[in-house]
Every structure is written in C-alpha cells, then in structure tokens.
N, C-alpha and C positions, 0 to 999 in steps of 0.2 A: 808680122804675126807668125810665129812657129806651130809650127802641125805638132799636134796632142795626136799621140793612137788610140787614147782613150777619149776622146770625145772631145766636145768644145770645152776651155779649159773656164769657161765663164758658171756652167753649168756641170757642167764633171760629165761620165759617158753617157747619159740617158739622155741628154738635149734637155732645151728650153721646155719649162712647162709648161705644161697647154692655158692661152689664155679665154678668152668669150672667143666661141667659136671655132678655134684651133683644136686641133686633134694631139691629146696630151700622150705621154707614157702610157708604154704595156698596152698601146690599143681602144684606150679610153676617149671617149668625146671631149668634148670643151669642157671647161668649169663654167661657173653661174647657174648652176640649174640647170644645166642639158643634162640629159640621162645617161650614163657611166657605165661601168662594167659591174654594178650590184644590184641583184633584180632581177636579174635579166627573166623578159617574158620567157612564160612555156619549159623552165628548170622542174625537171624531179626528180630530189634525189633517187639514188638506187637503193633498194630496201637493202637492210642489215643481211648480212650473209656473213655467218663466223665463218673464220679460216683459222686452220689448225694454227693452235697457241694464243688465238684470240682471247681475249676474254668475252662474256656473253652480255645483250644488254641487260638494264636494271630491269628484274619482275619477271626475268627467264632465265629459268634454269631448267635444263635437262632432263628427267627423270623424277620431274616433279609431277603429280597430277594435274593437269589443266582444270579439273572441276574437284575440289575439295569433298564433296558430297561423296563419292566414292569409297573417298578412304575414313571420310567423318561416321559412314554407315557401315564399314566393317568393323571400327573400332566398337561401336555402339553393340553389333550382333556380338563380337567376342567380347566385352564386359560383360553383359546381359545373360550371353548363355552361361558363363561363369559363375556369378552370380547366381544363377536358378539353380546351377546344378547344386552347389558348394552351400547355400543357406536354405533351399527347399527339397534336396538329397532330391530331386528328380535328373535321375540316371539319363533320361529322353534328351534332357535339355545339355548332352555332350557334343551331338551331332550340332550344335548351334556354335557352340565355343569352337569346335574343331573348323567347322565352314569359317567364322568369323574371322577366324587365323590365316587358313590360307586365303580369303578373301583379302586381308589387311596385307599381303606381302607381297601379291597380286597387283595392288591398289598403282604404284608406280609404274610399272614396265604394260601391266594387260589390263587396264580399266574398264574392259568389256568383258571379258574373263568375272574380272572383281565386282563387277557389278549382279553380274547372273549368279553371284556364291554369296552374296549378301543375300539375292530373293529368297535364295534355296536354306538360309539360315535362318532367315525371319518365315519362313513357312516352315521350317522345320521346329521353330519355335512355339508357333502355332499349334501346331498337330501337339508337340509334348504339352505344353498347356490343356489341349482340348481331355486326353489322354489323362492327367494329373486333375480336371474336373470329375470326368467322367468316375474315373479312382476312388474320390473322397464321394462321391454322390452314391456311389454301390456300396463305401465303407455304412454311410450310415443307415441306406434301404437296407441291408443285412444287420446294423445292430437295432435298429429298428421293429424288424422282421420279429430276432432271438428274444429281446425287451418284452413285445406283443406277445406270442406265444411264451412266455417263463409268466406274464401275469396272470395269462387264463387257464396255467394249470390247476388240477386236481388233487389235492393230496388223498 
C-alpha cells in the first residue's frame, strides 16, 4: 500500500465515516441517532449589531420613528391648524400650523422634542378655538343689544 499525504486513499483526506458509535468528521458523534454538531445545547446567537456597510435588518431603519403616533399627530396639528386658519380666516389658528411643522420635522431625529410641540399645538388650538367662540358669542350679544335698543326707540 502506498502512503497518500492526503489521507486514506479509500476515503480521500477526512477519513472513514463515522459509523454507530464512532466518532465521525469535523468532531461530530456517531451516526444513528446520537447527537451531532446541530443543536447544540445552551447556543445563543449574538444579537444583530451593524457594522459599517452592513445593511440593516428587515423593519429597522435608522431615522425612522420607533412610535408612529408622533409624527401621525404632527401631521394631524399642521393640516388642522392649516385648515382653521385658510377656511375659518382665524389668524390664532397660525400658531397651530407653525408648531405642527416644526413638530412634524422634529418627529425623526427628537421625538420627545416632537411630542411636547404637538401638545403645545393642540392647546394652542384650543385657546384659538375658545377665542373664535368667545368672538362670534360677543358678535351677536352686541347685534343683539343694537337690534333691542333700535326697536324700542322713539320717534
């Protein structure tokens, strides 16, 4: 028999495979059912950690907001104040639009930031609301008032 440098020439260089009870390649147990190298107890992968040029996994990205509600309720105060200002000519309801803006652009990088300029736009909406009652309820106690007195005059 002539000496192979690369292993037994019957089986090429990894050797005989492992049979019942033998210890096969790469460090594996027997075949039949004995326990192998997959499984193996007490494995956890290591969590995901990008490295530069990675790509990221599926359902994260970066610069996204983690809680949708954030930027779903700036968008909401800047249409809203928009809206009030532009079809109910209430001047008040600018301060809503303007928060809602820089609330909404906020919304990615400072979400805590974005969150306290939504409060401060929906209470500013508020007050212009309260403000735009208060308006129309003194507009008609004065035409009211002029109406009552022009009836009960004198000629």
């Amino acid at each position: 028999m002539s000496e192979n440098p690369g292993g037994d020439p019957e089986y090429g260089p990894y050797g005989a495979p492992g049979g019942y009870g033998q210890s096969g390649p790469y460090g594996q147990s027997g075949a039949y059912g004995q326990s192998g190298g997959y499984g193996q107890a007490g494995y956890q992968p290591e969590p995901y950690v990008v490295q530069p040029g990675q790509a990221y996994p599926p359902g994260y990205h970066p610069g996204y907001p983690q809680d949708p509600s954030v930027r779903n309720g700036a968008l909401a105060a800047l249409i809203t104040g928009c809206v009030c200002f532009v079809f109910c000519l209430n001047i008040l309801a600018l301060p809503t639009a303007i928060l809602g803006g820089v609330a909404l652009s906020k919304a990615d990088t400072e979400p805590e930031n974005a969150r306290k300029l939504t409060k401060w736009a929906w209470i500013s909406l508020g007050i212009a609301a309260g403000v735009a009652v208060l308006l129309i309820v003194a507009y008609f106690v004065v035409f009211f008032v002029i109406l009552a007195g022009a009836s009960t005059a004198t000629y």
